[in-house]
DOSE-360014 format. One record per residue: residue in one letter; x, z, y of N, C-alpha, C in turn. Coordinates in steps of 0.2 Angstrom, whole numbers, padded with zeros to 4 digits, always signed. Example, Ala and Ser with C-alpha at 12.3 -4.5 7.8 and 13.67 -1.06 7.14 Angstrom:
# residues 2
A+0066+0039-0028+0062+0039-0022+0066+0039-0016;S+0064+0035-0011+0068+0036-0005+0064+0039+0000;
***
This chain:
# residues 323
X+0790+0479+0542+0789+0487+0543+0782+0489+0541;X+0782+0495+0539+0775+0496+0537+0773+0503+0541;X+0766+0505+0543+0765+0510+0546+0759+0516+0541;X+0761+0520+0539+0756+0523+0537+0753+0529+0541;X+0748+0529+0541+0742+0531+0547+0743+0540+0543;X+0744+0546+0547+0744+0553+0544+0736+0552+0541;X+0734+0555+0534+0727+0558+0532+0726+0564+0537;X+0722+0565+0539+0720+0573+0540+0715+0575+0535;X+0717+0582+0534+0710+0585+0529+0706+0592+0532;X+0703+0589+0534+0698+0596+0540+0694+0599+0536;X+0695+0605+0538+0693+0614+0535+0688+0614+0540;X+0681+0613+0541+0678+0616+0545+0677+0621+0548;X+0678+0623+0554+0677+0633+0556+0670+0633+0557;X+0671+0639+0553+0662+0643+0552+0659+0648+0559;X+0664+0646+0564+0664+0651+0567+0661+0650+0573;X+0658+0653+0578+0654+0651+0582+0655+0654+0590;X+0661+0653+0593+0664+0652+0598+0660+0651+0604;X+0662+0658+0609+0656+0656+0616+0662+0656+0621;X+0665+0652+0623+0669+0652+0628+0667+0653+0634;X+0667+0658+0642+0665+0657+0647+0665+0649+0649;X+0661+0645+0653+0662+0640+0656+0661+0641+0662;X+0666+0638+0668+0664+0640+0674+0662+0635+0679;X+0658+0631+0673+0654+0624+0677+0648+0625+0674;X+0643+0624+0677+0637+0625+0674+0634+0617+0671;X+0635+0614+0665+0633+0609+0660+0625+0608+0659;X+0623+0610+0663+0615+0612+0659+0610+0603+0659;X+0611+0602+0668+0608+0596+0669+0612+0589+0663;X+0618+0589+0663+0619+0584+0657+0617+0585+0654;X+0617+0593+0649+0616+0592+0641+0608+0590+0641;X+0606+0593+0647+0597+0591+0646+0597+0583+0648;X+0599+0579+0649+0600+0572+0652+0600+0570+0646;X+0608+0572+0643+0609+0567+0635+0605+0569+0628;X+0601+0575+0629+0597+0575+0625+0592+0569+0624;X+0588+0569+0630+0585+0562+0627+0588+0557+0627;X+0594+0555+0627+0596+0548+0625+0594+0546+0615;X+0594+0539+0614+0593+0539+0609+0596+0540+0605;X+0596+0540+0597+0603+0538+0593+0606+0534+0592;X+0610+0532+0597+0613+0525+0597+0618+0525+0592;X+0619+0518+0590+0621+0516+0585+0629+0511+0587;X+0630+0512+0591+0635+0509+0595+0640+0510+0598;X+0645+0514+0599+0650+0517+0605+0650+0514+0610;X+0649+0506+0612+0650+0504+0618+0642+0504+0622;X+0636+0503+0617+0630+0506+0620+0630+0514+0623;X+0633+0517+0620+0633+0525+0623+0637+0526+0628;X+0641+0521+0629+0647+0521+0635+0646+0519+0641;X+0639+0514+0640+0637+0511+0643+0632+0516+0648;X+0629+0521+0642+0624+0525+0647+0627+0529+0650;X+0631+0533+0647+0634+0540+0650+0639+0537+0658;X+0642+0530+0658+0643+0527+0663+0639+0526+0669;X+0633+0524+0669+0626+0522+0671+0624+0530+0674;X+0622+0537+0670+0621+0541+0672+0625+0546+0675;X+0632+0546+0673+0636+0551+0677+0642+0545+0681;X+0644+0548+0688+0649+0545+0690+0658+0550+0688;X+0655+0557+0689+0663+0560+0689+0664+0561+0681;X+0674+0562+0683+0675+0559+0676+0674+0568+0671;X+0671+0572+0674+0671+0578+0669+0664+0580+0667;X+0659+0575+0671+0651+0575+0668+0651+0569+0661;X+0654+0566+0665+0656+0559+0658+0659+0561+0653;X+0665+0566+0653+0666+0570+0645+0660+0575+0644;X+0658+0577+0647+0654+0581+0644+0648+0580+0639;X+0645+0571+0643+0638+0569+0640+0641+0566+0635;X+0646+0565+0633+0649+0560+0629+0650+0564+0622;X+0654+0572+0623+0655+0578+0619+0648+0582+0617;X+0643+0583+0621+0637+0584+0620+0634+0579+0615;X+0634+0573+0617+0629+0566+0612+0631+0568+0605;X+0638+0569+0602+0641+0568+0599+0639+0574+0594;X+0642+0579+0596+0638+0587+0594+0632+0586+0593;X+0626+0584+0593+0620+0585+0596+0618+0580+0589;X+0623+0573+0588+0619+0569+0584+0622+0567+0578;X+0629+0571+0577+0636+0568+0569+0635+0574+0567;X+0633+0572+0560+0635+0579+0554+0637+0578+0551;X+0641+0583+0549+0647+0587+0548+0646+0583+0538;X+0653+0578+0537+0649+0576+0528+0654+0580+0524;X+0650+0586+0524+0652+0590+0518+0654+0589+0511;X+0649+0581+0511+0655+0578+0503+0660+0575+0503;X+0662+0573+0511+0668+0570+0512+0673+0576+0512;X+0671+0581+0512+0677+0586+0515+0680+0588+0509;X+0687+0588+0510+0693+0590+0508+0693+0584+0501;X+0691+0578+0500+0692+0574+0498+0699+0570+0499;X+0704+0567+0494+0710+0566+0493+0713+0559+0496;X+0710+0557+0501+0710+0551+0505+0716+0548+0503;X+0716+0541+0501+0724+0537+0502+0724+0535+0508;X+0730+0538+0511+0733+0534+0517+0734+0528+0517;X+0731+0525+0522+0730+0519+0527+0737+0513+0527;X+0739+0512+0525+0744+0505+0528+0744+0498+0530;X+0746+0497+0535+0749+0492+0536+0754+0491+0540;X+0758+0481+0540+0761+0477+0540+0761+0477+0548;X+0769+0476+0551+0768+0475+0558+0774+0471+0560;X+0773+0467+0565+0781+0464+0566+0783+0468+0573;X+0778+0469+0579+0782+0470+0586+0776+0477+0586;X+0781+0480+0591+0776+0484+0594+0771+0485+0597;X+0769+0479+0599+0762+0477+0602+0755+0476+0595;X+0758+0473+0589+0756+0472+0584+0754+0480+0581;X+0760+0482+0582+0756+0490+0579+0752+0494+0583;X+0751+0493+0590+0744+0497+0594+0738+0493+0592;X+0739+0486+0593+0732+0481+0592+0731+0484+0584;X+0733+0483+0580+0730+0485+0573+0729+0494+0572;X+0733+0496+0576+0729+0505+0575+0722+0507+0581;X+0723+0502+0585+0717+0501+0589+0710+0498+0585;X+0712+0494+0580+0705+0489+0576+0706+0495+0572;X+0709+0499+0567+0706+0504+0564+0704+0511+0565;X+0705+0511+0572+0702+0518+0575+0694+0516+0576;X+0694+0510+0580+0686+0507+0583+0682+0506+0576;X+0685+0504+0570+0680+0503+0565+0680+0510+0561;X+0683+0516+0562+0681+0522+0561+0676+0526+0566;X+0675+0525+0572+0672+0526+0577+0664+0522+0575;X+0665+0517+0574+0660+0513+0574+0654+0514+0567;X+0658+0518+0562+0656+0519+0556+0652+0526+0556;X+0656+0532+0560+0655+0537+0562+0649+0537+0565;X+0649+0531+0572+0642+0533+0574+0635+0527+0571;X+0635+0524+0566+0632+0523+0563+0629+0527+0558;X+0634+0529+0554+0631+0533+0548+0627+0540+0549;X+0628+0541+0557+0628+0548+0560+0632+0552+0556;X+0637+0553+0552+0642+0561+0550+0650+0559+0550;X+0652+0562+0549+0658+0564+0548+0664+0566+0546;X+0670+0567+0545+0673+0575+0546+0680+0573+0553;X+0682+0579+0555+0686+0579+0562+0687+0572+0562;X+0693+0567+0559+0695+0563+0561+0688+0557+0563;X+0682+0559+0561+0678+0555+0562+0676+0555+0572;X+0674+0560+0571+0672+0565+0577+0678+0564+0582;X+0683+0566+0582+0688+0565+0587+0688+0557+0589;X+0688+0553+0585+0689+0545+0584+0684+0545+0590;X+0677+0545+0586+0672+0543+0591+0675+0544+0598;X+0675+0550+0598+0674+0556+0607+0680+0549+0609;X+0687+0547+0608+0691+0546+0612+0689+0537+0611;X+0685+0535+0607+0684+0528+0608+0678+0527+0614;X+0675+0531+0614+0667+0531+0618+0670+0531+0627;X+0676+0537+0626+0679+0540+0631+0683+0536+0636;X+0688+0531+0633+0690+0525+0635+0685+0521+0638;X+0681+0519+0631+0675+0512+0637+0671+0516+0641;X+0672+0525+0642+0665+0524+0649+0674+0526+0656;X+0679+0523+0654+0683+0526+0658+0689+0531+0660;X+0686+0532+0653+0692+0541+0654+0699+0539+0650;X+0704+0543+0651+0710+0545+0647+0709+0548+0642;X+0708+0548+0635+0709+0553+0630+0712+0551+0624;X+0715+0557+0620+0718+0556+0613+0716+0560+0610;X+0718+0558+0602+0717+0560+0598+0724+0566+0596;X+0721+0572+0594+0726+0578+0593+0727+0582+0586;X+0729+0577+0582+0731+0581+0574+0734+0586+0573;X+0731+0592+0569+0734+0599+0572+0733+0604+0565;X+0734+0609+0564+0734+0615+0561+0728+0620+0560;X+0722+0620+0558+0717+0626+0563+0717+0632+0559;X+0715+0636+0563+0715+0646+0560+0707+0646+0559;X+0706+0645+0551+0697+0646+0549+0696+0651+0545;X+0700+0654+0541+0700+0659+0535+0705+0665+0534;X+0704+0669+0531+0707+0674+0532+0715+0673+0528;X+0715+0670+0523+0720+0667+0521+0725+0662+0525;X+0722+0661+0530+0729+0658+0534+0732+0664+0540;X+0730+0669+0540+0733+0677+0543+0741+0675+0540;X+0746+0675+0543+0751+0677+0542+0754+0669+0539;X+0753+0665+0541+0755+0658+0539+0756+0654+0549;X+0761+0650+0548+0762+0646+0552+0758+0640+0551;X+0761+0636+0557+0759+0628+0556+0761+0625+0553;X+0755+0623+0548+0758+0615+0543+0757+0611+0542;X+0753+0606+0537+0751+0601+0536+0744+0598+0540;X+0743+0594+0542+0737+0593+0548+0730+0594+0543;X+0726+0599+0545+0720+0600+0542+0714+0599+0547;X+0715+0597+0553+0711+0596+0558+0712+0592+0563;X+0709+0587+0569+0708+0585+0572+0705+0586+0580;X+0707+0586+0584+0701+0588+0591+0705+0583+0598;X+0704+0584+0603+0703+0580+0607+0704+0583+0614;X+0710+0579+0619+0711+0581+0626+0709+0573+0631;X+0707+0578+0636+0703+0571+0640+0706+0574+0647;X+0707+0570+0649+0711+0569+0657+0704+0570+0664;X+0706+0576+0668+0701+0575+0672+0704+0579+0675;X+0704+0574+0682+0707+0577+0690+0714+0577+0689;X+0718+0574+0684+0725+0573+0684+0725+0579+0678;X+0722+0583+0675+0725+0588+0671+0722+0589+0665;X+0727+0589+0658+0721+0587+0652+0718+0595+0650;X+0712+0591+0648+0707+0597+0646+0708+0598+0638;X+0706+0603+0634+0705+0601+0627+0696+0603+0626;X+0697+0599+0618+0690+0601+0617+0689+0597+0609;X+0682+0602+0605+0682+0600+0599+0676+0599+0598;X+0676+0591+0596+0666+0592+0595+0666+0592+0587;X+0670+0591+0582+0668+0595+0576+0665+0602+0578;X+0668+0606+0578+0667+0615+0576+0663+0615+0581;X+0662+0611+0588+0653+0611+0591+0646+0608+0589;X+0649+0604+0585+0642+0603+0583+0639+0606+0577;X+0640+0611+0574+0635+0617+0569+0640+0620+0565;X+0637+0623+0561+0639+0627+0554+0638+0628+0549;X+0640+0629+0544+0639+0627+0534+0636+0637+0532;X+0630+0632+0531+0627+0640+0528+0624+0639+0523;X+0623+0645+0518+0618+0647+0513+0625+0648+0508;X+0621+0648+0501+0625+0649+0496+0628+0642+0490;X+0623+0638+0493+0626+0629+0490+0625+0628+0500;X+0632+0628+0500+0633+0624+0507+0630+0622+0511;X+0629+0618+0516+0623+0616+0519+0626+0615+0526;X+0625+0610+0530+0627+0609+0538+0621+0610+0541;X+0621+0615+0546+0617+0615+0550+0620+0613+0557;X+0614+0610+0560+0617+0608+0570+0616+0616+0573;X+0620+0617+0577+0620+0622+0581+0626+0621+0588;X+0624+0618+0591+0627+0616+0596+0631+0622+0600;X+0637+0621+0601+0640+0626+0604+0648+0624+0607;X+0646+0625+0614+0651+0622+0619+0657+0626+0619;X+0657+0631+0616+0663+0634+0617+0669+0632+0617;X+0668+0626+0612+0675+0619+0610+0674+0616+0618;X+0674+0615+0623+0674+0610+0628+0677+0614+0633;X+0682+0611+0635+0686+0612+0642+0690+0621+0640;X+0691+0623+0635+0692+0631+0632+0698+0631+0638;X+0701+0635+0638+0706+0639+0642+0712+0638+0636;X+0717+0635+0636+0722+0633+0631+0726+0640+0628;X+0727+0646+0629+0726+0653+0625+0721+0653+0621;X+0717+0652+0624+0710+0653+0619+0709+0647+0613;X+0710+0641+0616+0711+0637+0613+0715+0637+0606;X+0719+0641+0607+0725+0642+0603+0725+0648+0597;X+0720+0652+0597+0720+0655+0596+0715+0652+0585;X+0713+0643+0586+0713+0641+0580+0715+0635+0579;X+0719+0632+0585+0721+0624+0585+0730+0626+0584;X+0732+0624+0581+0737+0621+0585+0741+0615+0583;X+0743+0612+0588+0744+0603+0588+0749+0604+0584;X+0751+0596+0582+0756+0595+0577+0765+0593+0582;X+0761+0590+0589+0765+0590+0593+0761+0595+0599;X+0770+0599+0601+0770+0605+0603+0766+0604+0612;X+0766+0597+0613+0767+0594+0620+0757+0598+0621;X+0755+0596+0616+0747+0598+0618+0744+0605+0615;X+0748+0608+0617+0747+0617+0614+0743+0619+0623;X+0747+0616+0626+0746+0616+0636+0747+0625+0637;X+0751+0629+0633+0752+0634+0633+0757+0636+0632;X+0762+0643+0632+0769+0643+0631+0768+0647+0624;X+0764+0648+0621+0763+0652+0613+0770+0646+0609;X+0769+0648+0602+0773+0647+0599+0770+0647+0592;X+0773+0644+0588+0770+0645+0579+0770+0652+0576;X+0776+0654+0579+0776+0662+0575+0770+0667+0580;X+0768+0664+0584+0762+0667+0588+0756+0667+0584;X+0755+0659+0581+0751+0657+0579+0750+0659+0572;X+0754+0660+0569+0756+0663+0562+0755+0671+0562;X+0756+0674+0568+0755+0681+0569+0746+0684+0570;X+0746+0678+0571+0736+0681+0576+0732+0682+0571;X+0726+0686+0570+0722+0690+0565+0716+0683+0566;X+0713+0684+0562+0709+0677+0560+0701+0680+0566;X+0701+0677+0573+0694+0679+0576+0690+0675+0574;X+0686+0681+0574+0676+0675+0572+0675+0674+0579;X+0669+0670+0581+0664+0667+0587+0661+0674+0591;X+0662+0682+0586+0657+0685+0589+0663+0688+0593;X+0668+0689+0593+0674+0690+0596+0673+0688+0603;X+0672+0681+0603+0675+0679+0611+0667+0679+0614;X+0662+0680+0609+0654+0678+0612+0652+0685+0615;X+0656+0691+0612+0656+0698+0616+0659+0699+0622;X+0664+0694+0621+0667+0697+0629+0672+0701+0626;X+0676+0704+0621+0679+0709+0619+0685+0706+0620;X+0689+0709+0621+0698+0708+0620+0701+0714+0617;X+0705+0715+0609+0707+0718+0606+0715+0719+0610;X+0716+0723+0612+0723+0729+0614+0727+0728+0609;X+0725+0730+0604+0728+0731+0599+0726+0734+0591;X+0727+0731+0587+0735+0729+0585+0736+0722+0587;X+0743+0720+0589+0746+0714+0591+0747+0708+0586;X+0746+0711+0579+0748+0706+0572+0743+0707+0568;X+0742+0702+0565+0734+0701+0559+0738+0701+0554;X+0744+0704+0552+0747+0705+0546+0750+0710+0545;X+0747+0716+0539+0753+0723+0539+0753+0721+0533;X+0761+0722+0531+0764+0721+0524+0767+0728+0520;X+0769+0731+0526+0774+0737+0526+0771+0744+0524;X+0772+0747+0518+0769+0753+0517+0770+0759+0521;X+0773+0757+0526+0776+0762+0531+0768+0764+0536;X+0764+0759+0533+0758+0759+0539+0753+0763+0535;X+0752+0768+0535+0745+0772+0533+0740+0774+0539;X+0740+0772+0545+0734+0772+0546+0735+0764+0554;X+0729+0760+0555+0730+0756+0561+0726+0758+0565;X+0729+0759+0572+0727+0759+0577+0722+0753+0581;X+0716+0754+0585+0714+0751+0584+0711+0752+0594;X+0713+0746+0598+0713+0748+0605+0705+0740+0607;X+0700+0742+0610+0698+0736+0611+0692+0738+0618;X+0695+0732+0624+0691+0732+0630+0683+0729+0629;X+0682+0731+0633+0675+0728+0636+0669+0727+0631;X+0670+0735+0624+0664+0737+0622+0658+0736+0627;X+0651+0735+0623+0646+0739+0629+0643+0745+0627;X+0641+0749+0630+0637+0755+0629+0632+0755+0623;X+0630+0756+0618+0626+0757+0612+0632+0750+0607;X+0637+0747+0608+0640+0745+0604+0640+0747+0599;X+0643+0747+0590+0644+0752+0585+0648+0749+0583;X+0656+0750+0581+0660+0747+0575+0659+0750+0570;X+0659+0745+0565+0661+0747+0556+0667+0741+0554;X+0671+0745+0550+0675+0741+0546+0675+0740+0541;X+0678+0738+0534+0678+0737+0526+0682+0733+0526;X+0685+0734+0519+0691+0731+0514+0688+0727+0510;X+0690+0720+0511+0687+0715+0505+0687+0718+0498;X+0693+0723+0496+0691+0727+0489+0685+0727+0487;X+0685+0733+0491+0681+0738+0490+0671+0737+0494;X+0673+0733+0495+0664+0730+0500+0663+0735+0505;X+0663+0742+0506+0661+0749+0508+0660+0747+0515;X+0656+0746+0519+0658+0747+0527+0656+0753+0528;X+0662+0755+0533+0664+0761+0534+0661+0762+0544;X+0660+0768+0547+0657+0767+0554+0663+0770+0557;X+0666+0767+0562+0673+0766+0566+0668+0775+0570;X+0675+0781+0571+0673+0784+0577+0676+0786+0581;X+0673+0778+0587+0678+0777+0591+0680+0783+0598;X+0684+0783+0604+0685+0788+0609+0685+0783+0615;X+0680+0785+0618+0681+0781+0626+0688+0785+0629;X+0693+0780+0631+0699+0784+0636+0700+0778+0644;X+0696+0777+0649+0697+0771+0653+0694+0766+0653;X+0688+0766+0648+0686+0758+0648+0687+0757+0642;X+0691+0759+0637+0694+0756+0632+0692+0761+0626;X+0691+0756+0621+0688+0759+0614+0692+0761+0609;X+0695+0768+0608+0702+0766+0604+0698+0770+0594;X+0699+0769+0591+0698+0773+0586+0704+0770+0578;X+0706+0774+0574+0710+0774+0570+0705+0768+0561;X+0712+0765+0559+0709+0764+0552+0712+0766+0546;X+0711+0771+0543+0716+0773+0538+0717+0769+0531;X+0723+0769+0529+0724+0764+0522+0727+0768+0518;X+0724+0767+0512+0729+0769+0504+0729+0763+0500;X+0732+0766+0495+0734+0760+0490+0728+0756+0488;X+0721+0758+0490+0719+0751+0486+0714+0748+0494;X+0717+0749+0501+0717+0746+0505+0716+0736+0505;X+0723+0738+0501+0724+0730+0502+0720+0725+0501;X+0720+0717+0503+0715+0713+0505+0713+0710+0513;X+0708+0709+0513+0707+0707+0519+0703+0712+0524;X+0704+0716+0529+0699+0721+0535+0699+0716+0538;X+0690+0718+0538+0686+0713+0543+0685+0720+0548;X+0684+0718+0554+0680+0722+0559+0673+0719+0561;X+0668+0724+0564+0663+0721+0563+0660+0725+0571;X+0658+0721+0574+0655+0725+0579+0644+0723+0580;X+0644+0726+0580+0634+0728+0580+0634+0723+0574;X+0635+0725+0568+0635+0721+0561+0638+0714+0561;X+0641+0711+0567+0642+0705+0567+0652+0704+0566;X+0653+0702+0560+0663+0702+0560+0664+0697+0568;X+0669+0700+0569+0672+0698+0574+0681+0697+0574;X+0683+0699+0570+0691+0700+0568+0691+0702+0562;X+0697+0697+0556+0701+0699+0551+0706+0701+0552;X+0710+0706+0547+0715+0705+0546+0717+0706+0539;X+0725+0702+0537+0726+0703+0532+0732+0710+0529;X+0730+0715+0522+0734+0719+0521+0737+0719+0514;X+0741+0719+0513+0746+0717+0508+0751+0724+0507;X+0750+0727+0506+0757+0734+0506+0757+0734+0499;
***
């Protein structure tokens, strides 16, 4: 029998997600910063064991090290990888040998210091085990660009990670925490950002979703996930929740103008919109009714494209239009 291992090919998200956390994280991430650049997963497992006793300080200094010190190898990415095979006779033959190839990605990862998801994930769940914990590895779908508006789940383009603590699994993603690809010739910069750690599994979902349904840990669905408008980071980093519209895709020329409902503007807030066409941003003028910010977007024929919304100049929602 032969086993071939899935490739995953990960799209990095450019986005910068602030999730509330209702734990305050501060003293570990300030603990595992001075750790050194360990070269080892069972040396890192060893300190994070040594410094934290509960098991949801010890993912976090393990998820922090991680973000804090693997960049993102942008020449790796999107590279045509051949899938992995091997030879197995029993079932215990095929964990032992998917176990020797997980640990020598792991161990490569945190030598080389970069990687791309599968590298990242690998680590986090090999470090995770030897300081203790339950965790796996989660092959999945991600929502990173505007061009996946109105697409379901399909071929695995990302990787992330659920860790067991207090009997209930948590999700978390130290790729899309550990930084961003900027400039005009690409470039990885570290920008640490927790908002992949312990996320609320709606929120979560809103750019993951698993290949198995089991670790969604939410009742959403594909056509949920194939429905949602593509959020930036400044989305959830506002505190905003969009009302409405409910679909990140109008198709139907029956639509000449959208409706546009969204909570928890603040005071001196400003919306602009624009058509990928057309470049124009346009200054949204919106109506207080209740809390709620509602104002109109009007479309003609040459609408079509992608509307970005943009709140204090920052996007924060696509959508795509097609009519």
């Amino acid at each position: 029998m032969k086993y071939i291992s899935k490739t995953l090919y990960i799209a990095l998200l450019l986005l910068t997600f602030g999730f509330a956390q209702a734990q305050d994280f501060t003293k570990v991430d300030n603990t595992v910063k001075a750790y050194p650049k360990f070269s080892d997963p069972d040396k890192l497992a060893a300190q994070v064991s040594a410094d934290f006793k509960q098991d949801d300080l010890k993912a976090r200094a393990i998820f922090t090290w991680i973000a804090l010190n693997i960049k993102y190898d942008l020449a790796a990415y999107g590279i045509n990888r051949q899938p992995v095979g091997f030879s197995y006779s029993t079932q215990e033959e095929k964990i032992a040998k998917q176990k020797i190839m997980r640990d020598d990605l792991a161990l490569k990862t945190i030598k080389s210091k970069k990687g791309v998801c599968e590298g990242y994930s690998t680590l986090f769940a090999v470090v995770a085990e030897k300081a203790g914990l339950e965790a796996v590895i989660i092959p999945g779908t991600s929502k990173s660009h505007p061009a996946h508006i109105g697409k379901g789940p399909g071929a695995s383009d990302h990787a992330w990670n659920a860790v067991k603590i207090n009997g209930e699994w948590q999700l978390l993603d130290t790729t899309w925490a550990s930084g961003v690809v900027t400039g005009e010739k690409p470039a990885f910069a570290f920008k640490f950002n927790d908002g992949y750690f312990f996320a609320e599994p709606d929120v979560f979902f809103l750019n993951h979703y698993p290949d198995d349904k089991q670790w969604l840990l939410t009742k959403k669905t594909g056509d949920d996930f194939a429905n949602l408008p593509l959020y930036y980071g400044n989305y959830l980093m506002g505190g905003y929740q969009f009302l409405a519209p409910n679909t990140g895709s109008f198709t139907d020329r029956k639509y000449n103008v959208i409706p546009f409902k969204i909570k928890n503007l603040k005071q001196g807030d400003v919306v602009h919109y624009a058509f990928s066409k057309d470049r124009k941003i346009i200054q949204a003028k919106p109506l207080i009714n209740n809390g709620i910010t509602e104002f109109d977007v009007p479309l003609d024929n040459g609408s079509n494209g992608t509307l970005t919304i943009y709140i204090n100049q920052k996007s924060v929602a696509a959508y795509r239009i097609n009519r």
